[in-house]
Backbone bond lengths (Angstrom), bond angles and torsions (degrees), N, CA, C in turn:
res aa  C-N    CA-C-N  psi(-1)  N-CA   C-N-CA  omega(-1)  CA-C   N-CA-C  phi
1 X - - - 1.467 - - 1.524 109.40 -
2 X 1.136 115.31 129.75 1.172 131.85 -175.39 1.842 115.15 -66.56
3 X 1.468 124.98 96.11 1.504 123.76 -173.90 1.611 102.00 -44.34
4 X 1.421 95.93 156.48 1.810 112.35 169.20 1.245 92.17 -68.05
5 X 1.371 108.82 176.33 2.015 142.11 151.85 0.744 129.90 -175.07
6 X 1.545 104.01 108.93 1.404 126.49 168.90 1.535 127.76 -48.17
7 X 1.316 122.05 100.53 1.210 120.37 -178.29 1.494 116.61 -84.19
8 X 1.699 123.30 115.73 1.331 122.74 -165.88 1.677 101.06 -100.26
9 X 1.504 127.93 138.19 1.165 136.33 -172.42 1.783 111.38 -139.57
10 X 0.901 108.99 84.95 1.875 121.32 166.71 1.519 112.61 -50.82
11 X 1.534 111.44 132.29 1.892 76.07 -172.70 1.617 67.22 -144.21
12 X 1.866 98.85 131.67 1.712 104.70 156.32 1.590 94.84 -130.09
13 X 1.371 99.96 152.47 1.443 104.08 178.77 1.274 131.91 21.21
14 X 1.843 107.69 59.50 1.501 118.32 -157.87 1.374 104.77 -125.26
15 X 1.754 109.00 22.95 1.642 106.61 -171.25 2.035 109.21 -54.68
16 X 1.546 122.83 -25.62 1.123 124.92 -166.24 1.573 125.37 -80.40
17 X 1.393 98.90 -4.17 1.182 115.25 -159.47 1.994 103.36 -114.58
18 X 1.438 106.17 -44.76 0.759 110.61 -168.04 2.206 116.45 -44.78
19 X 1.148 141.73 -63.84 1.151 116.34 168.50 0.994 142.85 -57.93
20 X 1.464 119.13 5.79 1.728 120.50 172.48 1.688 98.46 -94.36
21 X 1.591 110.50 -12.44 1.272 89.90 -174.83 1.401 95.60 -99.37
22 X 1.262 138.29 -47.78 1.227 145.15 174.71 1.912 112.43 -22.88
23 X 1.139 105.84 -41.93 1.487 135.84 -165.00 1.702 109.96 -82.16
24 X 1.763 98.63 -37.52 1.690 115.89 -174.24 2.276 106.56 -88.06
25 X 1.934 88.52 -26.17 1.785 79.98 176.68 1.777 110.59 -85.99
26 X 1.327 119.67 -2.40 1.415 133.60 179.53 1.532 97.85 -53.07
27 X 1.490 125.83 -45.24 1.561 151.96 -171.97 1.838 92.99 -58.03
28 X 0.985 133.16 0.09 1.440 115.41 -156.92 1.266 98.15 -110.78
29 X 1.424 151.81 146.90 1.340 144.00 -106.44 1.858 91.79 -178.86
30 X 1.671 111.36 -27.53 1.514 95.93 -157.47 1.806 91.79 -110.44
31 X 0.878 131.54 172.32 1.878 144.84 -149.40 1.399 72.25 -68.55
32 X 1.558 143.05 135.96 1.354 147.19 148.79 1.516 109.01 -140.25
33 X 1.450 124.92 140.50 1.185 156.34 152.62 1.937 114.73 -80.90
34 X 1.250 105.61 102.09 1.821 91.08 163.66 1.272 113.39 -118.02
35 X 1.777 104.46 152.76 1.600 117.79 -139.71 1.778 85.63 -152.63
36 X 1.356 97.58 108.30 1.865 122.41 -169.37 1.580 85.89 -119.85
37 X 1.462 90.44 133.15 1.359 122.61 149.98 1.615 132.73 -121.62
38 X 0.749 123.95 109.29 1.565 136.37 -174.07 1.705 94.49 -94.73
39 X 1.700 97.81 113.62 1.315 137.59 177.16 1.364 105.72 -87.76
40 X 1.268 126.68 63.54 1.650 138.21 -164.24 1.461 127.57 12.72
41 X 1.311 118.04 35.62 1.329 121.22 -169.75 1.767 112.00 -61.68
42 X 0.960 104.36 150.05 1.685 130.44 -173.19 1.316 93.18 -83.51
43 X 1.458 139.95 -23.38 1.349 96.90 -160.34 1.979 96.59 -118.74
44 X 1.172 142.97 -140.05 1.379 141.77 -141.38 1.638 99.07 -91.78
45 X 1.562 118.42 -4.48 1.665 113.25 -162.06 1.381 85.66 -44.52
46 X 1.594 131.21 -85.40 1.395 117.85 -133.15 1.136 121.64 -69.95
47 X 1.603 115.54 -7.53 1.553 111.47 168.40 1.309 120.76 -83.87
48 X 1.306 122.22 -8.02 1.777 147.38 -179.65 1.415 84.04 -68.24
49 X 1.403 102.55 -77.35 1.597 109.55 -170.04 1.093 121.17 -11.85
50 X 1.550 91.46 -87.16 1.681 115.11 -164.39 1.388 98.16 -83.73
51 X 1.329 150.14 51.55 1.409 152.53 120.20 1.285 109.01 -81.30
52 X 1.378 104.80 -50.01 1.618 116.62 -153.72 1.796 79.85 -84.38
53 X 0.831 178.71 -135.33 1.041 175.33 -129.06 1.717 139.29 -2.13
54 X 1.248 81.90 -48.89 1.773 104.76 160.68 1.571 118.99 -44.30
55 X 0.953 112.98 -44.78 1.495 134.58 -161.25 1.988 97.96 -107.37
56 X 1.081 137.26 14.11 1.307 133.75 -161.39 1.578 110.00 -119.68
57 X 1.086 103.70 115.11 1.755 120.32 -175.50 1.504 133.66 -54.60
58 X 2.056 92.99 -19.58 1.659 89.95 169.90 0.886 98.30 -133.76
59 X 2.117 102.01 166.62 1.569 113.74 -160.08 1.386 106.75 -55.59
60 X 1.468 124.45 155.42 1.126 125.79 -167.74 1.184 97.44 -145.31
61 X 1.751 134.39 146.02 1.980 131.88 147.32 1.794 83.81 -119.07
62 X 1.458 88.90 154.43 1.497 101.32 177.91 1.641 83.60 -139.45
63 X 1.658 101.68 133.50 1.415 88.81 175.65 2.021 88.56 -136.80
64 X 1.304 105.92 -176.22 1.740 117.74 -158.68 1.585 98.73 -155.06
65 X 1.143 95.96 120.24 1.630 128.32 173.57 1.434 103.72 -95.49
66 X 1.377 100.91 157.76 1.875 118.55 -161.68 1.885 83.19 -123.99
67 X 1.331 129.84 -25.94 1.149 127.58 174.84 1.802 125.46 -113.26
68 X 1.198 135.49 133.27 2.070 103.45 172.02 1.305 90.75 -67.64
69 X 1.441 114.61 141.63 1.458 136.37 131.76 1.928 112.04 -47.39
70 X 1.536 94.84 -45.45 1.621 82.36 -173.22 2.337 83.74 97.02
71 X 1.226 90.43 159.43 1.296 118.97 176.84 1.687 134.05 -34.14
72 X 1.789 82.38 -64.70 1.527 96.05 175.27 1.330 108.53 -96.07
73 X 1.288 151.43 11.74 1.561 145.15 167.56 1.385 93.98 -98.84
74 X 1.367 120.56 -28.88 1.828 122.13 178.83 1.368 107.42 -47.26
75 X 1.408 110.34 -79.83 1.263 118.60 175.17 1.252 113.88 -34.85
76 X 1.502 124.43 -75.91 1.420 120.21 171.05 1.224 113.79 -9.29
77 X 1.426 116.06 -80.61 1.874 127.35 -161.42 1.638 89.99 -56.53
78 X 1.214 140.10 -36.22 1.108 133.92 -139.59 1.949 92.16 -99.82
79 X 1.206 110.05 -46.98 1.357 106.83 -177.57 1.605 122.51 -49.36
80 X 1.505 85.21 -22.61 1.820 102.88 -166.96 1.759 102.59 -76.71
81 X 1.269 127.58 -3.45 0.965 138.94 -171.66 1.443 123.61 -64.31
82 X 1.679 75.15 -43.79 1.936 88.25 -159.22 1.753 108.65 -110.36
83 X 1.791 98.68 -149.00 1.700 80.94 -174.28 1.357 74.41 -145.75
84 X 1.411 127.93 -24.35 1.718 126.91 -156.11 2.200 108.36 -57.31
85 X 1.476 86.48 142.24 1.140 91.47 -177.06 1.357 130.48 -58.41
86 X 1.794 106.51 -16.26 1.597 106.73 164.98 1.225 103.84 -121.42
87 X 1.884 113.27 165.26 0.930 111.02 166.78 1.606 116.12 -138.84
88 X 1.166 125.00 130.98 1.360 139.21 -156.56 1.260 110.59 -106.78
89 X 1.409 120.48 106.41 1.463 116.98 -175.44 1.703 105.36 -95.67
90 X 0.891 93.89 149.04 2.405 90.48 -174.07 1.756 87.76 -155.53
91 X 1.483 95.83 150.52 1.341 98.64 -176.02 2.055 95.71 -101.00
92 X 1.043 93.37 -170.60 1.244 108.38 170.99 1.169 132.79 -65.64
93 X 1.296 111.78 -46.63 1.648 136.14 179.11 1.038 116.74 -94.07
94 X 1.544 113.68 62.26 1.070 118.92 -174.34 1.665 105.98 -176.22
95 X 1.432 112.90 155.66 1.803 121.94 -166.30 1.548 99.58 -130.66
96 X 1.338 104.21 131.90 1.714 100.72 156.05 0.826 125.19 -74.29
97 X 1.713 134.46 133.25 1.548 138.60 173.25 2.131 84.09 -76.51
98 X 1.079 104.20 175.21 1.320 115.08 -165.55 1.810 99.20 -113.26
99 X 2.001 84.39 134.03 1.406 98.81 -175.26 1.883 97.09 95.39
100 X 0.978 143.60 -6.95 1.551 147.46 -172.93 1.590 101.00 -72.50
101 X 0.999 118.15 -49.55 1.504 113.01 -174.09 1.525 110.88 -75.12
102 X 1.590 109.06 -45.83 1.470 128.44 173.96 1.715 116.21 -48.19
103 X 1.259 119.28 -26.75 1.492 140.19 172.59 1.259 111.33 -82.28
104 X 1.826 125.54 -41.08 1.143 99.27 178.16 1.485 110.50 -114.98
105 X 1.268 104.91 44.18 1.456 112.46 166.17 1.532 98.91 -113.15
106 X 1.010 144.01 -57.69 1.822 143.14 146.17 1.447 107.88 -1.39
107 X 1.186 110.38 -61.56 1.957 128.71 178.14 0.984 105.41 -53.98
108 X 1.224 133.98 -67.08 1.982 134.91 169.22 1.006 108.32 -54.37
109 X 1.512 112.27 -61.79 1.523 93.23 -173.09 1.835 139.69 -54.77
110 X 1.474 109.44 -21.46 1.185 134.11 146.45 1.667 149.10 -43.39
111 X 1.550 96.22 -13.40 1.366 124.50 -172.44 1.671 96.71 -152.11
112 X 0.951 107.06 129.86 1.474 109.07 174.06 1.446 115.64 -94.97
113 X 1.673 102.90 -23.59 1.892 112.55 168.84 1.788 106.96 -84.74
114 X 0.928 118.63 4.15 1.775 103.50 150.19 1.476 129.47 -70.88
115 X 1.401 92.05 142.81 1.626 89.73 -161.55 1.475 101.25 -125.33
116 X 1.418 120.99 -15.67 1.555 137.45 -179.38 1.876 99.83 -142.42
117 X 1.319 109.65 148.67 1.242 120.52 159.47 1.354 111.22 -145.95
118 X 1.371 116.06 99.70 1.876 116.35 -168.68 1.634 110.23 -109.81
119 X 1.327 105.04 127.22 1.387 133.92 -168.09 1.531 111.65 -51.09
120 X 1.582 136.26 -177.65 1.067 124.84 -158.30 1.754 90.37 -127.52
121 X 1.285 136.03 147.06 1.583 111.99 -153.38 1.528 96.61 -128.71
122 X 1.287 133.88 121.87 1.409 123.51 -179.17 1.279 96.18 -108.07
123 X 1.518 123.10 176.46 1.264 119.41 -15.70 1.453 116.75 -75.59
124 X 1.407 129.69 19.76 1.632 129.38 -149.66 1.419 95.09 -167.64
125 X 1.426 122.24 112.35 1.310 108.71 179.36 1.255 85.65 -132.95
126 X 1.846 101.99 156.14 1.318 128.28 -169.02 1.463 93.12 -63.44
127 X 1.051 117.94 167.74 2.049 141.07 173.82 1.487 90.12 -84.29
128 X 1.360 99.58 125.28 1.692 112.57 -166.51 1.604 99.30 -145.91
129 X 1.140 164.05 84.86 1.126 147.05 79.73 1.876 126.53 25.69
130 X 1.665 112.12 102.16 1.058 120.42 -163.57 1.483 113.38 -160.78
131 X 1.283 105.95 122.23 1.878 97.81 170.56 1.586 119.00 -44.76
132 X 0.989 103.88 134.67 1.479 122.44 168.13 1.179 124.71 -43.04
133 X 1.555 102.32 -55.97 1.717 122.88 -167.25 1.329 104.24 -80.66
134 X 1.368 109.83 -50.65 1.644 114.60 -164.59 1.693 107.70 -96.51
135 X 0.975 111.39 -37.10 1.879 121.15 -174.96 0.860 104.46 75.71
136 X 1.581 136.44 20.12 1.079 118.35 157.37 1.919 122.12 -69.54
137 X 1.373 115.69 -174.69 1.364 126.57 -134.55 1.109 139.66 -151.95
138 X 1.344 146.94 106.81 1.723 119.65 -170.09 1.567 119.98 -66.57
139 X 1.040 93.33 -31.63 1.794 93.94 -177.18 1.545 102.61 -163.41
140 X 1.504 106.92 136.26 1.552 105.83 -176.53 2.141 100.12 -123.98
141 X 1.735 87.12 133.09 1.387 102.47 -163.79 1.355 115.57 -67.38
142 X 1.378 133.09 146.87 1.322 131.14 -170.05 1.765 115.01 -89.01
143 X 1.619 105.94 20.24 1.627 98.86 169.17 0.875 112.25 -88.81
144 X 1.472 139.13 0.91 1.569 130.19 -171.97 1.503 97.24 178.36
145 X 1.900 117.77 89.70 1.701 112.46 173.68 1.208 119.10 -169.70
146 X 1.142 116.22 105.10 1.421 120.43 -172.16 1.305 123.97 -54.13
147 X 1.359 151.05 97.62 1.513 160.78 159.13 1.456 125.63 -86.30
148 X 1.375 93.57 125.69 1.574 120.74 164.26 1.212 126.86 0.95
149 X 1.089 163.45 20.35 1.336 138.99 -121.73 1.665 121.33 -52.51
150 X 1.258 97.66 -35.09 1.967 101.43 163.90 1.749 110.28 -64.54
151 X 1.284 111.81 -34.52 1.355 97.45 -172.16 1.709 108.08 -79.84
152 X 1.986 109.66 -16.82 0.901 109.45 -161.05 2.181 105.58 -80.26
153 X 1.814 104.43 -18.64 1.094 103.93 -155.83 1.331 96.72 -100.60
154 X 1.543 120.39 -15.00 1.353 124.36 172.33 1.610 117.80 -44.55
155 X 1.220 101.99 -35.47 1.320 113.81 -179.78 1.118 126.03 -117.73
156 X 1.386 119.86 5.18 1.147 123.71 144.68 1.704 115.93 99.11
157 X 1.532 95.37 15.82 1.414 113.34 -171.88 1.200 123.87 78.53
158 X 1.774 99.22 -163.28 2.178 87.10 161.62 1.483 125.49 -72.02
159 X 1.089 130.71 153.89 1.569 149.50 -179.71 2.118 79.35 -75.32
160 X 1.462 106.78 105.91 1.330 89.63 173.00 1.349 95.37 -112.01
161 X 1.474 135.51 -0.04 1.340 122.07 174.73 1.642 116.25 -70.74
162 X 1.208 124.43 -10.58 1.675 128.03 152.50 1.284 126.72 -127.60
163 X 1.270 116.10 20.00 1.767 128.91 157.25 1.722 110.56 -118.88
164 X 0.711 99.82 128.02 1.620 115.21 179.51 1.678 103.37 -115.45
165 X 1.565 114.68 -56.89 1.276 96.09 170.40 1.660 76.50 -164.55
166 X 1.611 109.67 153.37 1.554 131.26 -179.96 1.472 97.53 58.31
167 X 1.997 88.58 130.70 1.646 123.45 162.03 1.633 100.27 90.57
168 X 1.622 127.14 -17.84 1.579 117.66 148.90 1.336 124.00 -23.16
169 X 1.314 106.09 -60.94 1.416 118.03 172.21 1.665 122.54 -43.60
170 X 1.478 114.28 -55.82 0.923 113.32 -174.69 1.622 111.05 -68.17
171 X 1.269 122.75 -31.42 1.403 156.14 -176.50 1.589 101.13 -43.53
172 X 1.610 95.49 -51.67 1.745 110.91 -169.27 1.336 111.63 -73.55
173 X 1.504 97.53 -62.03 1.184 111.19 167.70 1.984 127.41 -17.40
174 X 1.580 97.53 -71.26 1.254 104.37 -166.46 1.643 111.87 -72.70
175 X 1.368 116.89 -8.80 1.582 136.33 154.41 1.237 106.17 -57.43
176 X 1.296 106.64 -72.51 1.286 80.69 166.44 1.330 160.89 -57.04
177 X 1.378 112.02 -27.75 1.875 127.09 174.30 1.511 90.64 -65.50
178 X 1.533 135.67 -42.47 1.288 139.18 -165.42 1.519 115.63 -60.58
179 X 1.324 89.42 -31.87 2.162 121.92 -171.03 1.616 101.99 -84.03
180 X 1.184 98.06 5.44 1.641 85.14 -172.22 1.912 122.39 72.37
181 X 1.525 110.40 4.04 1.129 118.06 172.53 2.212 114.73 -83.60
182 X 0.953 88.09 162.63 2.111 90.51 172.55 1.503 101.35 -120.13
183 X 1.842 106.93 139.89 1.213 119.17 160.70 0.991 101.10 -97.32
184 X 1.757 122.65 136.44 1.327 124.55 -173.65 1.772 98.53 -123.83
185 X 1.365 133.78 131.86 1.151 144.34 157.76 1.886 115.30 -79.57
186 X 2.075 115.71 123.21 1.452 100.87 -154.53 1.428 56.30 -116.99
187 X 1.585 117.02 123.46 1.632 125.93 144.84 1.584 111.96 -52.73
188 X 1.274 103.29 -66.39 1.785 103.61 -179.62 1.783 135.41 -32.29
189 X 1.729 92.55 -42.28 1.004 114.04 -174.20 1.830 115.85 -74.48
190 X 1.210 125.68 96.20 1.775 135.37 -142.02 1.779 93.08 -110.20
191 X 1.642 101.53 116.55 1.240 90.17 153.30 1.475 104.85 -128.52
192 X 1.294 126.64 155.73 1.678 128.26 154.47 1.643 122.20 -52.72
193 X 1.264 116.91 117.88 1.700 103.92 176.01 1.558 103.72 -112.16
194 X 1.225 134.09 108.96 1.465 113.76 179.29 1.426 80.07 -102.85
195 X 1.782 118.14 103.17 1.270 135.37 146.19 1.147 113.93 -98.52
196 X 1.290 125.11 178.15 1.637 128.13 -143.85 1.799 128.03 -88.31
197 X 1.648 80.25 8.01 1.897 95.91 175.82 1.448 93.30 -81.39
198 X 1.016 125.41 -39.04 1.917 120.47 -179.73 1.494 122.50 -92.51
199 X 1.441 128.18 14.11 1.177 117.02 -176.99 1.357 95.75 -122.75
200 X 1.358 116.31 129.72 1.774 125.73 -161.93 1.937 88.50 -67.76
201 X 1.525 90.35 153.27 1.356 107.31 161.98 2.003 123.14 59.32
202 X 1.785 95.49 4.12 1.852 103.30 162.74 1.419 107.22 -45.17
203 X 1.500 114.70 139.11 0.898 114.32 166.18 1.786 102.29 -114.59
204 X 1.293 108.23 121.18 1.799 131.36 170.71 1.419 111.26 -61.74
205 X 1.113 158.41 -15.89 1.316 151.18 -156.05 1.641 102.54 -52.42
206 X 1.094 94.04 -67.64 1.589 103.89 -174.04 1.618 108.55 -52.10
207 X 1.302 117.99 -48.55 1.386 133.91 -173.84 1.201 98.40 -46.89
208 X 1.541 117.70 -64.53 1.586 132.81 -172.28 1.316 115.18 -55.87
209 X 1.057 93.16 -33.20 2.031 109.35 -170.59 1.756 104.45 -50.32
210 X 1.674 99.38 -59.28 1.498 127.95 -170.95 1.584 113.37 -61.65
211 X 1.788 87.58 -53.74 1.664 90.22 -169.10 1.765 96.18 -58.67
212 X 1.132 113.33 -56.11 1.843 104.97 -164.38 1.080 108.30 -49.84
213 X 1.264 118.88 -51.88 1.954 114.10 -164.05 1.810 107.34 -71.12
214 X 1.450 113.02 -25.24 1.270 113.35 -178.76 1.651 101.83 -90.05
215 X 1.246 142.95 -25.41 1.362 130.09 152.49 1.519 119.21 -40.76
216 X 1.505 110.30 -42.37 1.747 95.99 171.13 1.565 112.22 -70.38
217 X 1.222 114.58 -45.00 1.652 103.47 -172.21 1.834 103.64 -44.57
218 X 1.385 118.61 -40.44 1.548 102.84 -178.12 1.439 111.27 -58.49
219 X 1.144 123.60 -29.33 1.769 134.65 -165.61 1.713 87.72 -67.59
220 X 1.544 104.23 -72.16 1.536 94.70 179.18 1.658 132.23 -42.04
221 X 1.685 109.71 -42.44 1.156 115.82 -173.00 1.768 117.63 -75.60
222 X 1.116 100.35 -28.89 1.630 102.82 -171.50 1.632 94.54 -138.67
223 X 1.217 155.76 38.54 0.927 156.51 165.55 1.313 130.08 -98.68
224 X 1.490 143.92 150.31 1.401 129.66 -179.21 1.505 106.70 -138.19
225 X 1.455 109.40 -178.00 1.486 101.86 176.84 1.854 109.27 -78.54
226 X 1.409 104.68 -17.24 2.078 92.53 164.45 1.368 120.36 -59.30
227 X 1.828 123.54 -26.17 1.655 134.45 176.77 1.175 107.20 -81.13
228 X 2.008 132.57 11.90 1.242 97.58 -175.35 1.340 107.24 -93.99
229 X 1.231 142.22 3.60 1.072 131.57 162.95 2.034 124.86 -35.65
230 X 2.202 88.41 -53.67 1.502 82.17 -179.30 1.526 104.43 -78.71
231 X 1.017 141.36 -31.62 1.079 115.50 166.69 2.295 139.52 -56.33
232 X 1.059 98.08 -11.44 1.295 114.23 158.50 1.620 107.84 -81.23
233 X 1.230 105.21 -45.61 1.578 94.92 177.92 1.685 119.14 -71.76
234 X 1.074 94.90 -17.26 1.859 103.02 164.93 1.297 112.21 -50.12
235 X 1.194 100.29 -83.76 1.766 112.83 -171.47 1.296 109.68 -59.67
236 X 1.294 126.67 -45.15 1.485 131.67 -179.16 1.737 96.96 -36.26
237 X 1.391 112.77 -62.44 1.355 114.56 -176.55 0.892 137.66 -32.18
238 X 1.756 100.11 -56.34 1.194 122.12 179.04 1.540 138.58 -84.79
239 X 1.290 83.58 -6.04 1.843 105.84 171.89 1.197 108.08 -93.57
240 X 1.940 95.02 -65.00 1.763 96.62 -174.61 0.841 150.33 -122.37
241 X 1.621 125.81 -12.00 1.325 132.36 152.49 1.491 125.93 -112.63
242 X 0.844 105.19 26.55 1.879 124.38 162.09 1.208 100.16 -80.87
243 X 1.287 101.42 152.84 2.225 105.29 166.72 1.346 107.73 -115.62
244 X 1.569 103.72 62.95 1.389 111.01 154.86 1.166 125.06 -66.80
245 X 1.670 135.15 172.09 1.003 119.95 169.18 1.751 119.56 -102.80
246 X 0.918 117.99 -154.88 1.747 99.80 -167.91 1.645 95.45 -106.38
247 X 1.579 136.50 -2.22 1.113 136.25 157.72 1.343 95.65 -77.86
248 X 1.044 138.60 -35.64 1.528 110.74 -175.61 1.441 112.63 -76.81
249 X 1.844 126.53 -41.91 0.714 145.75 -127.32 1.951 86.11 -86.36
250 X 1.947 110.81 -27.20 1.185 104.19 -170.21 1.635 110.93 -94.62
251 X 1.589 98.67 3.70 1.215 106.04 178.13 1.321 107.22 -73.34
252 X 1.959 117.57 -72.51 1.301 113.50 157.89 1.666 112.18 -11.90
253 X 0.607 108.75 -68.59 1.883 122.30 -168.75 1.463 98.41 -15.62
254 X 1.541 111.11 -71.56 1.839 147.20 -140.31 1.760 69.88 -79.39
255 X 1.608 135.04 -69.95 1.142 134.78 -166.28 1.365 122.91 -32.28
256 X 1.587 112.38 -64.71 0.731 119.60 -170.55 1.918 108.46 -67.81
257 X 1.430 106.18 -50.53 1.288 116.20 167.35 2.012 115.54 -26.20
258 X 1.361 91.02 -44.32 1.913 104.70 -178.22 1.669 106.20 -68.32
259 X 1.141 110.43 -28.87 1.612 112.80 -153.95 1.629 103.43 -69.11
260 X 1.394 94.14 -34.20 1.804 119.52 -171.73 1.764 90.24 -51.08
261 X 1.024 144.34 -25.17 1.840 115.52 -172.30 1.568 104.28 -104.98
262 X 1.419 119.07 -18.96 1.546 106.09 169.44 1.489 106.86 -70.97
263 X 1.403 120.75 -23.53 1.684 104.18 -178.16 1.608 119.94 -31.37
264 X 1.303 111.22 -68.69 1.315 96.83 178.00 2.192 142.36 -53.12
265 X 1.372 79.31 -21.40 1.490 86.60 166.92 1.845 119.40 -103.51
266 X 1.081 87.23 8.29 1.706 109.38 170.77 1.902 107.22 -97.73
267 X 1.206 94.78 -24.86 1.693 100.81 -174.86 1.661 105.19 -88.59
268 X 1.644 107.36 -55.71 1.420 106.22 167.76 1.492 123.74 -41.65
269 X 1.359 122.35 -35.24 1.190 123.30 158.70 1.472 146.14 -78.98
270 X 0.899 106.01 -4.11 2.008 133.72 -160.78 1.272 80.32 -83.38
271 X 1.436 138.14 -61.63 1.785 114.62 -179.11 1.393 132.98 -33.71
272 X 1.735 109.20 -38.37 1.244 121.11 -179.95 1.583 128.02 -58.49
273 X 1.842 93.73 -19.06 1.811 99.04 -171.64 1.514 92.71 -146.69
274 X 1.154 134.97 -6.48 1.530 108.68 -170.72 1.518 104.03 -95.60
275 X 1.181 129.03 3.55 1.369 129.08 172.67 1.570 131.90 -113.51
276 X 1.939 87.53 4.28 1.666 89.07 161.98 1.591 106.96 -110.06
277 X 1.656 114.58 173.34 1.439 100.09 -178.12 1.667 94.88 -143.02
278 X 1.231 114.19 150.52 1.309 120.72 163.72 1.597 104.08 -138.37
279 X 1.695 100.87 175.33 1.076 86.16 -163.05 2.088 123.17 -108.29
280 X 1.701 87.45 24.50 1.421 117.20 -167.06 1.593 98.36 -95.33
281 X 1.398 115.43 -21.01 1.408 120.43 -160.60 1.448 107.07 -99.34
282 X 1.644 113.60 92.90 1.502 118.06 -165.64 1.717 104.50 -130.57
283 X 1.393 93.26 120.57 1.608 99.15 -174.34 1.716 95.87 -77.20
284 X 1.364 126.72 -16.21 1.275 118.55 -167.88 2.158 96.29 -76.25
285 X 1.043 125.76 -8.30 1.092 123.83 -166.43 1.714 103.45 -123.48
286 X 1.567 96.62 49.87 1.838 96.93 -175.50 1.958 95.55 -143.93
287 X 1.053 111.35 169.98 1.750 104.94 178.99 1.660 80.64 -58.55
288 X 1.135 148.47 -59.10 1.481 125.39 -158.34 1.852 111.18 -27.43
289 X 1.210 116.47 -27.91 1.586 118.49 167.40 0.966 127.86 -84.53
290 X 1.406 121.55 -12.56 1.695 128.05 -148.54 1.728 92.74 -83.71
């Protein structure tokens, strides 16, 4: 018998997206539940939604926040929803090619120590490094990847008290390789991401804001004094021989400035992971390099 999966969907300011994706989960073939959260966006998402909804062939909850959670508390509230044995996080901005979910449910189901199986993302996919044979992975990204739900609750999900949005993923991830779980990369498995490297005129501030200050929490969490190199090469960059500009450079600034009050609950935890090692868990393969 074929397991349920809960498909979890965060949606902020995603009114543009919403019927190509609505249209791309129609493609899904195996017992699925989808479970939308609307992160209080200002602009048409929740009336997109719940129009486009009426008329929509699989089970669906659409639920609406008065605050954003941000990324990783999304998922959270959203995981708590369901009961299905997987759970598939997909962003908004983004379409299934057909058979994508069906592939990386085959992949789990095949290994009982998979704990992530993350999709292959066109037209632009992140720089990913992965065995050939096995597909396994250092870290598999949370726009498109089917997870465990035991491996996912073992741990209790994302850490959303210092992820809001970007590097959760990687966060989970390396819990998992640590947990005795596998990140598996499914090439086959194709979804579309029109994320914000292809849409003229994105503005990153926020993006940048997150990714930098949440690149140190990995340094703290799984990092040692053999990684400080990339971490010198971080900041070096970004201070001084990068050709940033000096709005970014004061952005970093405020970032790094923010990072300073999770230290201590970043330290209380650093026992839990900085003293085991595997060999999937590579800070050289995180924005800490980029």
């Amino acid at each position: 018998m074929t397991p349920e999966v809960d498909v979890l969907i965060v949606l902020y300011q995603s009114a543009k997206f919403i019927q190509p994706l609505l249209d791309s989960l129609q493609r899904i073939t195996v017992p699925a539940t989808i479970y939308f959260l609307d992160n209080a966006s200002t602009d048409n998402t929740a009336k997109t939604v719940a129009a486009a909804l009426t008329t929509f062939p699989l089970r669906t909850h659409f639920f609406r926040s008065r605050t954003n959670n941000g990324f990783a508390r999304g998922v959270n509230l959203l995981a708590r929803q369901g009961r299905g044995e997987f759970l598939f996080l997909l962003n908004p901005d983004t379409e299934l090619e057909q058979g994508c979910l069906e592939q990386l449910l085959d992949r789990a189901l095949g290994d009982s120590a998979i704990g992530m199986c993350e999709a292959r993302q066109q037209p632009r996919e992140h720089w990913k490094i992965y065995d050939p044979k096995t597909g396994e992975t250092t870290w598999c990204t949370g726009a498109a990847v089917l997870v465990r739900r035991k491996a996912f609750e073992e741990l209790r999900g994302f850490d959303e008290r210092i992820f809001f949005m970007y590097c959760e993923d990687v966060d989970l991830s390396w819990k998992l390789w640590l947990c005795g779980w596998k990140c598996i990369y499914v090439p086959d498995a194709v979804v579309r991401h029109y994320n914000q490297d292809i849409i003229p005129g994105k503005r990153r501030a926020i993006e940048n804001y997150f990714s930098f200050r949440n690149s140190l929490f990995l340094f703290y969490r799984f990092g040692g004094w053999k990684d400080r190199q990339v971490l010198y090469g971080f900041l070096l960059k970004r201070f001084v021989y990068g050709s940033y500009s000096l709005r970014s450079k004061l952005l970093y600034a405020f970032a790094f400035v923010d990072h300073i009050r999770y230290i201590p609950y970043l330290l209380r935890t650093r026992n839990l992971w900085c003293d085991r090692r595997h060999p999937w868990v590579r800070l050289e393969e995180t924005s800490l390099a980029d």
